[in-house]
N, C-alpha and C positions, 0 to 999 in steps of 0.2 A: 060717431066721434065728431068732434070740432076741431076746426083750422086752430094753426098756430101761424099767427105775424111775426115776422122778422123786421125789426126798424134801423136801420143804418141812420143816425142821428146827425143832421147839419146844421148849421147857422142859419144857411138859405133854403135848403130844401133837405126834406126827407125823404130816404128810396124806401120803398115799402114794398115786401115779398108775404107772400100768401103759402099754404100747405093745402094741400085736396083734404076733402071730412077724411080721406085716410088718413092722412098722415103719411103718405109714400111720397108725392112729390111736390117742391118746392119749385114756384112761377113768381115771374118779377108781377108785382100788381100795380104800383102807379107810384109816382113821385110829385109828391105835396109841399108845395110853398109852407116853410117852418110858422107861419104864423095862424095855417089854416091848419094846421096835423088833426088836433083835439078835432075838431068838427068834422071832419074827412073821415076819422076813426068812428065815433058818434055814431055819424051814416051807415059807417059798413056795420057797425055792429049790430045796427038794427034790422041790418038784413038777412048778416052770417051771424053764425055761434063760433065763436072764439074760445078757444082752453087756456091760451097764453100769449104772452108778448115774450119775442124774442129781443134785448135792444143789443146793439153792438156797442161797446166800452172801448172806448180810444184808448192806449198803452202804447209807451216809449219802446225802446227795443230792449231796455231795461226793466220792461216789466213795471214802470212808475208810470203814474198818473200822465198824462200830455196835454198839453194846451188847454184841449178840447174838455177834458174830462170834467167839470165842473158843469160847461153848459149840458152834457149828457144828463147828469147826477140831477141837476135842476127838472130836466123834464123826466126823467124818472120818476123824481119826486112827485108833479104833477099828472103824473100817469096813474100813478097810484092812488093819488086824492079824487081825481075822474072817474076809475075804474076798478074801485078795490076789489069784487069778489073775482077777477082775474089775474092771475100771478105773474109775478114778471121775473125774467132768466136775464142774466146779463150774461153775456159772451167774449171777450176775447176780440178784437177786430184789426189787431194789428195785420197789416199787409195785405186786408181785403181789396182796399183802393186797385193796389197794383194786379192784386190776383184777378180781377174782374178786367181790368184794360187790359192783362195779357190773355184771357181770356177772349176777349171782343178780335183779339188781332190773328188768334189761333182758330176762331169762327169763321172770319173773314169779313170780318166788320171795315166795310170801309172808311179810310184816312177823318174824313170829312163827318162822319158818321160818329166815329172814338172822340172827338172833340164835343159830343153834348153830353155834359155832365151830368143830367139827370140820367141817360143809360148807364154812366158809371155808377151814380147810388143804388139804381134798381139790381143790377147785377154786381153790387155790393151788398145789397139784402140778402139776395138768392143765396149766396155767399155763406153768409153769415148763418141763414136758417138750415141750410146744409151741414154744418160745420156744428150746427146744435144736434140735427136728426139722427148724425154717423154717431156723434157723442152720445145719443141718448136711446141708441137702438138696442 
């Protein structure tokens, strides 16, 4: 089997989560400056076999489009133009932010530690590819 990526999409950076060739377990993998993502991806794929991109879709609490949603849709778009014979899943990601910081504080992540935000996207991937795997078992 081949990994499935989980991408948590940001303006500045990307947190990017990985799946074992099983498919049983979901690990934060690295967090990429938003202008390098494509190339970062590129690399890995050259090395891993990928079946899918997971990306996370920003939603209000209404269920409507949010802020964010457009620049997501944009590299979507460009994910697919990069990478057509891999499928892409969109997800859901409302409330991953906060799930992942209470998360870090329930681990015992210390004070000083929960303030680098790249561990909040990577454990907002985890998050997210998680939240694909229970849906998709």
């Amino acid at each position: 089997m081949a990994r499935i990526i989980a991408i948590d999409y940001g303006k500045k950076r990307v947190g990017l989560a990985v799946t074992d060739p099983l498919q049983l377990i979901a690990t934060p993998l690295e967090v990429v400056e938003t202008p390098k993502i494509m190339g970062y991806l590129s690399d890995y794929l050259g090395k891993e076999s990928v079946e899918r991109f997971v990306v996370g879709m920003p939603k209000d609490l209404k269920n409507r489009d949010a802020d964010a949603t457009p620049l997501v849709e944009a590299f979507v778009k460009q994910l697919r133009r990069k990478f057509p014979e891999i499928p892409i899943e969109l997800i859901d990601e409302r409330f991953t932010s906060k799930i992942a910081f209470q998360a870090m504080i329930d681990g015992g992540v210390k004070k000083m530690d929960r303030r680098d935000k790249g561990l909040i996207d990577r454990t907002s991937a985890v998050i997210i590819l998680q939240s694909y795997m229970e849906a998709n078992k």
